[in-house]
C-alpha positions as CSV (number, residue, x, y, z in Angstrom):
1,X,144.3,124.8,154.6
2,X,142.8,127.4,156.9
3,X,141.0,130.9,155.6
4,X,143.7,132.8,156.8
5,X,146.7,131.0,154.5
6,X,144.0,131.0,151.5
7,X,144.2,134.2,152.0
8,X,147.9,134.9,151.8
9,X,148.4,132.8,149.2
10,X,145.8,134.4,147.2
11,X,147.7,138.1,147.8
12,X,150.8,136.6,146.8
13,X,149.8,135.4,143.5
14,X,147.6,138.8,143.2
15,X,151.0,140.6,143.8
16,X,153.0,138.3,141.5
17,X,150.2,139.2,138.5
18,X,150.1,143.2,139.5
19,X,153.9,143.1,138.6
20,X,152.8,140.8,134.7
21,X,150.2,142.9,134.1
22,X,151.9,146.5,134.7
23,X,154.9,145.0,132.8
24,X,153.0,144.2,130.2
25,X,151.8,147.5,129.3
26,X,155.5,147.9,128.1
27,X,156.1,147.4,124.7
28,X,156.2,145.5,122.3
29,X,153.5,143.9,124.5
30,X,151.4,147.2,124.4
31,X,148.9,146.4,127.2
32,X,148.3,150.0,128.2
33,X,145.3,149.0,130.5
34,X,148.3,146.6,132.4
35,X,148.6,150.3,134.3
36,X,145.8,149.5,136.3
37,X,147.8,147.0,137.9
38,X,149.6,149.7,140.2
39,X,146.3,150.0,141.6
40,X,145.6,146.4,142.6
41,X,149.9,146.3,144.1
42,X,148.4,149.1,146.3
43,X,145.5,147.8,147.3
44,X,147.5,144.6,148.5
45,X,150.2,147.2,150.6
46,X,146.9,148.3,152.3
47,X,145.8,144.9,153.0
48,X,146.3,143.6,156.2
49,X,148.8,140.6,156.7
50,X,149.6,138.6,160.2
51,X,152.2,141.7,160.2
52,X,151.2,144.4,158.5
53,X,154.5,146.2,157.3
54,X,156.4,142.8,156.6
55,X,153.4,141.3,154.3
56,X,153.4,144.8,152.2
57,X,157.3,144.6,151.8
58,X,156.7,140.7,150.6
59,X,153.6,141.8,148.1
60,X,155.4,144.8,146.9
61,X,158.8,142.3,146.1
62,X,156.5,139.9,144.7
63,X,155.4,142.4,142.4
64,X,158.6,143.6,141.6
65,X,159.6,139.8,140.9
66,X,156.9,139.8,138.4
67,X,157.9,143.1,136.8
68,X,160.9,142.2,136.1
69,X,161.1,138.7,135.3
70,X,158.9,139.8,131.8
71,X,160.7,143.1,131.6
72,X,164.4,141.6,131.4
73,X,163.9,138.0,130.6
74,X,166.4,138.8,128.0
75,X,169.0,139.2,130.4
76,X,169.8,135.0,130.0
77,X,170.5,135.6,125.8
78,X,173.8,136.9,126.8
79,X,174.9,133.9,128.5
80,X,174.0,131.6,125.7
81,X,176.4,133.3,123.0
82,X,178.6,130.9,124.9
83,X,176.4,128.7,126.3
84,X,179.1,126.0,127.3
85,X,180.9,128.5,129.2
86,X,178.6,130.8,130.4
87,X,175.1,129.3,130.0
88,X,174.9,127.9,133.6
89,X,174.8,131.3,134.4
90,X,171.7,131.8,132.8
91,X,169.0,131.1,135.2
92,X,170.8,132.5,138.0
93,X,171.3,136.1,136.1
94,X,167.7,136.3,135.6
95,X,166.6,135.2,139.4
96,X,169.2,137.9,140.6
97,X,168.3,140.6,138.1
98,X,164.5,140.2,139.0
99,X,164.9,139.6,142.5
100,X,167.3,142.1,143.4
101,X,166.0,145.1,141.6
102,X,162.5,143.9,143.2
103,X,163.7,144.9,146.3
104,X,163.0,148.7,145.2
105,X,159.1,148.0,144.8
106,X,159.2,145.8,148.4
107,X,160.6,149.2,149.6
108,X,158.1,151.5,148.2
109,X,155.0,149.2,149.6
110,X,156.3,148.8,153.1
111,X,157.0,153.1,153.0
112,X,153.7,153.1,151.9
113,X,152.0,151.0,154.8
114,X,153.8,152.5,157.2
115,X,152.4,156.1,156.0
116,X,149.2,154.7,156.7
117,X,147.3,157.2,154.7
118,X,143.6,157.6,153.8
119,X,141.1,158.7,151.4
120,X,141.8,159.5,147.8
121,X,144.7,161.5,147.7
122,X,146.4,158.4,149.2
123,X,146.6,157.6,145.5
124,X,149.7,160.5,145.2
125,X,151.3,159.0,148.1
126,X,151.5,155.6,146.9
127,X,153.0,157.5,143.3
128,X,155.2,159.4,145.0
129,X,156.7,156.5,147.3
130,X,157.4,154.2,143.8
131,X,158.2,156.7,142.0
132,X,160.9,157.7,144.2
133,X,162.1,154.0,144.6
134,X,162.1,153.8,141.1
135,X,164.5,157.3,141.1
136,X,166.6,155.0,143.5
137,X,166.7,151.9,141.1
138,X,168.6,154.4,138.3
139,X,170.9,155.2,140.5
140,X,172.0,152.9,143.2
141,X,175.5,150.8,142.4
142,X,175.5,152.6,138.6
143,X,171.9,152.4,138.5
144,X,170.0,150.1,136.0
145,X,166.6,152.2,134.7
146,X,164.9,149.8,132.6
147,X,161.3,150.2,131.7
148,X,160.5,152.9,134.2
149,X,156.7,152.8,134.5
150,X,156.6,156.0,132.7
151,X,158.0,154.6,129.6
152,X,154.8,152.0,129.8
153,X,153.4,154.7,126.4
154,X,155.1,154.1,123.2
155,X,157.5,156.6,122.7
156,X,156.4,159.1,120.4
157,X,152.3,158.7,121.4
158,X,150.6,162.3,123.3
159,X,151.0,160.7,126.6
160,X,154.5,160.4,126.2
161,X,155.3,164.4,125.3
162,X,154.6,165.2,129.1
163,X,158.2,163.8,129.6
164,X,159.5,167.1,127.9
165,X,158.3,168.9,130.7
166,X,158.5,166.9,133.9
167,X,161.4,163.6,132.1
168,X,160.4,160.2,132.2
169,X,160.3,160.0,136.2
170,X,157.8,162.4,135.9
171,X,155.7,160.9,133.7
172,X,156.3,157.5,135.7
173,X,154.9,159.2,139.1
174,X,151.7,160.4,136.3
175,X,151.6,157.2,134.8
176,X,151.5,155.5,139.0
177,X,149.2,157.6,140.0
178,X,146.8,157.1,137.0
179,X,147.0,153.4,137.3
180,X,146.7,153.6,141.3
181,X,143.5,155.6,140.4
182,X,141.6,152.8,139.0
183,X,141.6,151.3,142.7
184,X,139.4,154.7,143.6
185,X,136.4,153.4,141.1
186,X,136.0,149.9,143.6
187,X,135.3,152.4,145.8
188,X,132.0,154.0,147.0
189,X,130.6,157.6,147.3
190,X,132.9,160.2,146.9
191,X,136.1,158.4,146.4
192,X,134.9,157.0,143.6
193,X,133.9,160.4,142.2
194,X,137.4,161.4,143.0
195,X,139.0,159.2,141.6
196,X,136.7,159.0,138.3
197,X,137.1,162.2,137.7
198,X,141.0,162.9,138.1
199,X,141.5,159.6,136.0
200,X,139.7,161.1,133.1
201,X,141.5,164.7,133.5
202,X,144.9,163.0,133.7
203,X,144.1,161.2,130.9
204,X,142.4,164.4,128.8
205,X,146.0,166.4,130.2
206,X,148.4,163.5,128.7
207,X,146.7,163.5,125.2
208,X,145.8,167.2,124.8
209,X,149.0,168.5,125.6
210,X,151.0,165.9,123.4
211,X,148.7,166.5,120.4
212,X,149.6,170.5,120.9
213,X,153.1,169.2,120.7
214,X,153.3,167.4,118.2
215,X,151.2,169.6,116.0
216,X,154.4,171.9,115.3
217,X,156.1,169.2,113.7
218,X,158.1,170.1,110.7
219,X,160.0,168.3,108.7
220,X,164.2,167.8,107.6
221,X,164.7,170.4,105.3
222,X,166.5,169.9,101.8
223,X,169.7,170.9,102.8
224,X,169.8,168.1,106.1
225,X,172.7,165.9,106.7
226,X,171.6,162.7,105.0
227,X,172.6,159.8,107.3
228,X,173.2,155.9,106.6
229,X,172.8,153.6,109.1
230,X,174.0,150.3,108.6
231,X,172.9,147.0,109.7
232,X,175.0,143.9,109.1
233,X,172.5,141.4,111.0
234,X,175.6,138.6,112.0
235,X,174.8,136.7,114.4
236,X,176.6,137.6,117.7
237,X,178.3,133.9,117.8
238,X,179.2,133.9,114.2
239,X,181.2,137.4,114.8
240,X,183.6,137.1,117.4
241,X,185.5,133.5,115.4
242,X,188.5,135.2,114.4
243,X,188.6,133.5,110.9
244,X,185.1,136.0,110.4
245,X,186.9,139.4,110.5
246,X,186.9,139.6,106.6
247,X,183.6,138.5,106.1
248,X,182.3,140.9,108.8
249,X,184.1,143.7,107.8
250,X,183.1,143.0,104.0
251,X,179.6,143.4,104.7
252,X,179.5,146.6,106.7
253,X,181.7,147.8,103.5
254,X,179.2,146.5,100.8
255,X,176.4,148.1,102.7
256,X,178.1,151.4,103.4
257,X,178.9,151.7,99.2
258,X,175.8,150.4,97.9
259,X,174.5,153.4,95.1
260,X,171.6,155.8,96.8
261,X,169.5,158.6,94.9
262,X,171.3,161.3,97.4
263,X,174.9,160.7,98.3
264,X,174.9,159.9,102.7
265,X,176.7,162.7,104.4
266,X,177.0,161.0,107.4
267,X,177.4,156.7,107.4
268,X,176.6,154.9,111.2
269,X,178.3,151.7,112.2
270,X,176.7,150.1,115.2
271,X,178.6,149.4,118.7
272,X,180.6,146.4,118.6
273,X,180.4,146.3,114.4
274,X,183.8,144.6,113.8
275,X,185.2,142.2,116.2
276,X,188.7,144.0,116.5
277,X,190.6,147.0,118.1
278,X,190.2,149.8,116.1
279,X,194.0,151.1,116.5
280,X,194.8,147.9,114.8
281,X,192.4,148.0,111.8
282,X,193.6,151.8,111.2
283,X,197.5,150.9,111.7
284,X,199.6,151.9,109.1
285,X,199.8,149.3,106.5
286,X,196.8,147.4,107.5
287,X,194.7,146.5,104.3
288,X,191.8,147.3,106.5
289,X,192.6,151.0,106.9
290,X,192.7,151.0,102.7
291,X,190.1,149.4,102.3
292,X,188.1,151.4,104.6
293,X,189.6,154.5,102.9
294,X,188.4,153.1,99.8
295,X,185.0,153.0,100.9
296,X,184.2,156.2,101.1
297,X,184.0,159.2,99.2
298,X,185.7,162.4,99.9
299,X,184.0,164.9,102.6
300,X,181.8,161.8,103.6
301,X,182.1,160.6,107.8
302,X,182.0,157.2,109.0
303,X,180.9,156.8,112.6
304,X,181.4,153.3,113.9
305,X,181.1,151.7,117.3
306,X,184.4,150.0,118.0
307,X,186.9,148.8,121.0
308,X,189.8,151.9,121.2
309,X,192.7,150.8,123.2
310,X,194.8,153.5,125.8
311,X,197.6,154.3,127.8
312,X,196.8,153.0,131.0
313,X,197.7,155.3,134.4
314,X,199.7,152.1,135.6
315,X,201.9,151.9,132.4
316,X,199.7,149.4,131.1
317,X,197.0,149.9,128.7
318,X,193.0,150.8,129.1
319,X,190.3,149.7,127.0
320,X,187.7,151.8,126.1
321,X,184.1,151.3,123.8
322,X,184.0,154.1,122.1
323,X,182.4,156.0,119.1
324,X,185.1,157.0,116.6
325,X,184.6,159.8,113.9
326,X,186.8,159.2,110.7
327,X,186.3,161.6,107.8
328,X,187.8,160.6,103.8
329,X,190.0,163.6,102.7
330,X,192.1,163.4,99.6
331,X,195.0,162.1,101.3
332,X,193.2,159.1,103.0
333,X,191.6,158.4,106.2
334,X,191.8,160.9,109.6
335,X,190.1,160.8,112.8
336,X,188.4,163.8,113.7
337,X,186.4,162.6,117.0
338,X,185.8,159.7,119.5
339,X,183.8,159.3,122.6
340,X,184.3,156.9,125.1
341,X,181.3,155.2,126.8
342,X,181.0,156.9,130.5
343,X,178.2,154.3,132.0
344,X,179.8,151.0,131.6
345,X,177.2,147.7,131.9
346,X,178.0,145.9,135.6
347,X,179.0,142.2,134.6
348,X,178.8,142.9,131.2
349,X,182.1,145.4,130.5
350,X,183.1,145.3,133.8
351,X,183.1,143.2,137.2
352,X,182.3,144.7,140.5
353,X,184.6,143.2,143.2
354,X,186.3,141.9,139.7
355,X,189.0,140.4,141.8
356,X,186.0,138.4,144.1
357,X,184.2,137.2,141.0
358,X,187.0,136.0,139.0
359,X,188.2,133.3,141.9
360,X,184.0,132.1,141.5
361,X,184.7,132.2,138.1
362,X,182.5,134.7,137.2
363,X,183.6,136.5,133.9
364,X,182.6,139.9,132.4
365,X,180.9,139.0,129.0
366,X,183.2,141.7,126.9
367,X,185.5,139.4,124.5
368,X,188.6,141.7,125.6
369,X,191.6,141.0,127.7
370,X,190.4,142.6,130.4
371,X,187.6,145.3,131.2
372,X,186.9,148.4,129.5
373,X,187.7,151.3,131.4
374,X,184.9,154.0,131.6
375,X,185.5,157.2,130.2
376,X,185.0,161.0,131.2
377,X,181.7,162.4,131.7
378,X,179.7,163.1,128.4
379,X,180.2,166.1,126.6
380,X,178.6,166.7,122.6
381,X,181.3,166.3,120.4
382,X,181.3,167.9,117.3
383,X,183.9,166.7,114.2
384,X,184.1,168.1,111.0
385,X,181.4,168.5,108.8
386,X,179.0,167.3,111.2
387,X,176.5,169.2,113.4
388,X,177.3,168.8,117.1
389,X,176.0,165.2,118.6
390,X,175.7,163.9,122.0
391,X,176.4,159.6,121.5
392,X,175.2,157.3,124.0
393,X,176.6,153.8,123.4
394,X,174.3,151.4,124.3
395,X,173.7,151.1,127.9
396,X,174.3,154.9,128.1
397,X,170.7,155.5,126.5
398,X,168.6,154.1,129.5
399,X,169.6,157.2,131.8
400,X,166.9,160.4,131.8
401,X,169.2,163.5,131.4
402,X,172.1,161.9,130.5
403,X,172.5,163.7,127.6
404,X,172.1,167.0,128.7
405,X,174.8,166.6,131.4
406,X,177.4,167.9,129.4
407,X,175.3,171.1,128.4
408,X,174.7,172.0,132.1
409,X,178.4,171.7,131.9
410,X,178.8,174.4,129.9
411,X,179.6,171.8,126.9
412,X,177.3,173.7,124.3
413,X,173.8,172.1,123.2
414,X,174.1,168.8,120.5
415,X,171.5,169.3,117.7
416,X,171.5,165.4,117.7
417,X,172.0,162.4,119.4
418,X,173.6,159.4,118.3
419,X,172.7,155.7,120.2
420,X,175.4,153.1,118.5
421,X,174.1,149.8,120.4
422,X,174.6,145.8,120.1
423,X,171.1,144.8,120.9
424,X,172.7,141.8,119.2
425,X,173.0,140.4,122.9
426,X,169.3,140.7,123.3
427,X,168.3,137.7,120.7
428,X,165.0,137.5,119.2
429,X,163.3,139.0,122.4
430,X,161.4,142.2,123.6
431,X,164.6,143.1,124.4
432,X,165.5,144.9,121.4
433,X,162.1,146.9,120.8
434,X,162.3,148.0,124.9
435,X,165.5,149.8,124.5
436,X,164.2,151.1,121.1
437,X,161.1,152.6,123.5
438,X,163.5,153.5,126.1
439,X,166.4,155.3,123.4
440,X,162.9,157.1,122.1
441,X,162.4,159.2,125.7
442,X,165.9,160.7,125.6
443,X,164.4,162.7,122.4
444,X,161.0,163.5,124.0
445,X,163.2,165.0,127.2
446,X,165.9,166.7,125.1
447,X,163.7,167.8,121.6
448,X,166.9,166.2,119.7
449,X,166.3,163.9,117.3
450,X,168.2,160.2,117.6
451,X,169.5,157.7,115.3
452,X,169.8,154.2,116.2
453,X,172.3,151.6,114.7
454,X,172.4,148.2,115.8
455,X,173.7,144.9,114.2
456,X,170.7,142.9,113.8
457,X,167.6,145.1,114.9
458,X,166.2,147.2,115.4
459,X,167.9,150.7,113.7
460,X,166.0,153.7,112.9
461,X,166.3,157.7,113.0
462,X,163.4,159.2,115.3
463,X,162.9,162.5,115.3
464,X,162.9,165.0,118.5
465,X,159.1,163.7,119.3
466,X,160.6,160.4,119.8
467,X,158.4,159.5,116.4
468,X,160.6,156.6,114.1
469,X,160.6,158.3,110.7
470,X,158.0,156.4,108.5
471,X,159.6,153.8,106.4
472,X,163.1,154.4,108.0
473,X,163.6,151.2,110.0
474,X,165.6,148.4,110.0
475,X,163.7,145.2,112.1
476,X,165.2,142.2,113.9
477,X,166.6,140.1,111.8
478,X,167.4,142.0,108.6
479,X,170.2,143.2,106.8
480,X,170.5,146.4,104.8
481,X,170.7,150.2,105.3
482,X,168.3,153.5,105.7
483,X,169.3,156.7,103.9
484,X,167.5,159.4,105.7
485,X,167.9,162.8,106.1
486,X,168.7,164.3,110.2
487,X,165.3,165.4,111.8
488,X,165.5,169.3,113.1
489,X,166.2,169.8,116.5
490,X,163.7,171.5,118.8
491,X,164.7,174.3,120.9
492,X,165.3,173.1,124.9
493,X,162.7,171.6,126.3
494,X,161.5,172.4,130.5
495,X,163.2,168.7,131.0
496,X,166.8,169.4,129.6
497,X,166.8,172.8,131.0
498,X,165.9,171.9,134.7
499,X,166.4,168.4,134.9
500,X,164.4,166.4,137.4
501,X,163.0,169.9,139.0
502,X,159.1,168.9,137.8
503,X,159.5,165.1,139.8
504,X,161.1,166.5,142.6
505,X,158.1,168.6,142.7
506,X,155.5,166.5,142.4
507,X,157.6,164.7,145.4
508,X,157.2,166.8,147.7
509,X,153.6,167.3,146.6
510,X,153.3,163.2,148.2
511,X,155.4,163.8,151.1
512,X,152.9,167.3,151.7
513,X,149.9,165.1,151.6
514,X,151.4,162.2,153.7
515,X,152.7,164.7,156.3
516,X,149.1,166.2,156.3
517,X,147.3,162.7,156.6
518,X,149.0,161.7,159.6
519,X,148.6,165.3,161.7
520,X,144.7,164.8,160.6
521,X,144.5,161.2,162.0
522,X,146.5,162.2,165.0
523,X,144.0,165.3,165.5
């Protein structure tokens, strides 16, 4: 083998690791130091290959391929719900999922090389250029924002405040350009004082500022909503066997009614609770709806994640996954809200090119007749009793300023927000604690505090920090309920009243020093 393909090789499997190791500083893993790594992926896009820009788009996808293979490894549990079905699907899911959405970071290196820039302040460039690609990953074909490198610090730590100011793209291009920094101290001279010194002023910026924040923290006062949330913990193949609708719905009943020192105001049923239409379970004359009535006590709201069905705008019908609010009153039951889920999961609630994929055989994963239909776009709803809340089913909660959309629209601010989720698809993975991380940041960016309900892990109420509330939490695995009372909401935060104004900022900040770097070298 001669020098020359030692040499690739070795940057390919450097590449492949600079992908591990920054994934890894994602929880639950907690690797923080795995930041570094953006400093060895630009090193390699600076490296020369036998062609230059082509070898930094290969590293940069090889690092991507990395990243993601640990970050959504979970993606194959799905699939195994019904294995013989659907589990051949698998291994192909998780090659495409990592391989595809790699194809951002193969971008950002070969923009990088092809800027060409030197000295320190290279280090912005290279943030701003993954950053942005990163920007592009939430929102090309629906978008799919996943561990952003910014949500690499557990939600609710002092590094993770500064995305109340400049939202978790932001604090990804702070968090790149931190980690692209540690290449600076390999350096000699002044680079290395550079790059020493701005990594420990980053790093003083992050923690000082969050500690500030979090310093005013008060807590729920007496009079507070107190809130249930309910965890059944049935395993996702056990729920959907028809003959299991009684038991399932039985449980979430005995843990909504169990005796508490403090009566719940508000009880939360997570998305996908009951494996049935909710129209049909709240027909008239269906024990269910009595039942259900029975359950609760007068003045108390249930908020469950369930399937609605529609009028369709072909005479059919639509389906939707919605949130629906049902309050007891002394006559019985009535309905006095209901979201439907605006950011629907591609393959998972509905096909692209569904006609295309169903002749390959290809089948969304939603146990409906056909696909949900995706709703209006989110506004805070606010039923009776309860303070206005902004819910994000699922999926929904991966998206920076999604909740605030509806305020910009002149929708009125939420005081809380609700994230009903089946992390049941997830298994026993990271899965489950990452979008616990990732639901975190939308309370950091919007000072609203969020509860979580899931079926089997992990549910919890964090407060507008995106702190869990001490002792509140329900794990993987576990059945039960939390009675806690609603954390106090924050007033607006920079983030939820200008959006993505701070990143597009420090964007242009990269694109100034690119610009400048090449009129110096061409000087």
């Amino acid at each position: 083998m001669t020098a020359a393909l030692t040499a690739a090789w070795r940057a390919r499997i450097l590449a492949v690791a600079s992908g591990v190791g920054a994934a890894l500083a994602h929880p639950p893993f907690g690797l923080i130091v795995g930041i570094a790594a953006y400093g060895l992926l630009m090193w390699l896009s600076e490296t020369d290959g036998p062609r230059p820009l082509r070898s930094a788009f290969f590293r940069g996808w090889l690092a991507g391929v990395g990243y993601f293979a640990v970050s959504t490894h979970w993606i194959t549990e799905p699939f195994l719900v019904d294995a013989a079905n659907q589990g051949w699907m698998a291994p192909i899911a998780l090659l495409a999922m990592s391989g595809g959405l790699a194809l951002f970071w193969g971008l950002a290196a070969l923009l990088y090389r092809a800027a060409d820039v030197k000295g320190p302040w290279r280090v912005l460039v290279f943030a701003g250029l993954l950053a942005l690609c990163e920007w592009l990953r939430g929102h090309v074909l629906t978008g799919f924002p996943w561990n952003l490198p910014g949500e690499s610090w557990r939600a609710g730590s002092a590094p993770s405040q500064m995305a109340s100011v400049v939202g978790t793209y932001g604090l990804s291009w702070i968090t790149i350009a931190l980690g692209a920094g540690v290449a600076l101290l390999w350096e000699t001279g002044r680079t290395r004082v550079i790059g020493g010194v701005a990594i420990a002023a980053t790093l003083a910026g992050l923690y000082g500022f969050g500690a500030l924040r979090v310093a005013g923290a008060k807590p729920p006062g007496p009079d507070a909503p107190m809130v249930r949330l309910v965890q059944g913990n049935i395993d996702q193949k056990e729920k959907w066997r028809p003959e299991n609708l009684d038991m399932v719905f039985s449980t979430y009943v005995r843990l909504s009614t169990r005796q508490a020192k403090v009566r719940p105001d508000i009880i939360v049923w997570p998305e996908g609770a009951l494996p049935a239409v909710i129209d049909d379970l709240l027909a008239p004359g269906s024990p269910y709806a009595a039942r259900l009535s029975d359950a609760l006590q007068p003045g108390q709201t249930l908020m469950m994640g369930a399937n609605r069905v529609g009028p369709g705008a072909a005479g059919g019908v639509d389906y939707f996954n919605s949130l629906v609010v049902l309050r007891r009153e002394a006559p019985g039951l009535r309905v006095t809200g209901f979201y439907d889920k605006h950011r629907l999961v591609p393959f998972g609630e509905f096909l692209p090119l569904g006609d295309l994929a169903t002749k390959l055989g290809i089948r969304s994963l939603v146990h409906m007749p056909e696909d949900f239909t995706a709703g209006p776009p989110p506004r805070p709803i606010q039923p009776e009793g309860v303070p206005a809340l902004q819910p994000l089913i699922c999926y929904e909660a991966l998206f920076p300023g999604f909740a605030s959309e509806g305020a910009r629209r002149g929708g009125g601010r939420a005081q809380w927000l609700l994230n009903v989720s089946n992390d049941a698809w997830f298994g026993a993975t990271s899965g489950p604690w990452q979008h616990l991380n990732i639901a975190a940041y939308r309370a950091i960016e919007e000072g609203l505090p969020i509860a979580r309900a899931t079926p089997t892990g992990v549910s919890t109420m964090i407060d507008a920090y995106g702190r869990p509330i001490l002792g509140a939490r329900l794990t993987l695995g576990e059945e039960g309920n939390i009675d806690v009372r609603l954390p106090p909401a924050l007033a607006r935060t920079v983030y939820s009243r200008f959006g993505d104004g701070g990143f597009a900022i420090m964007l242009l900040l990269s694109a100034s020093i690119a610009v400048a770097g090449r009129r110096r070298r061409a000087r």
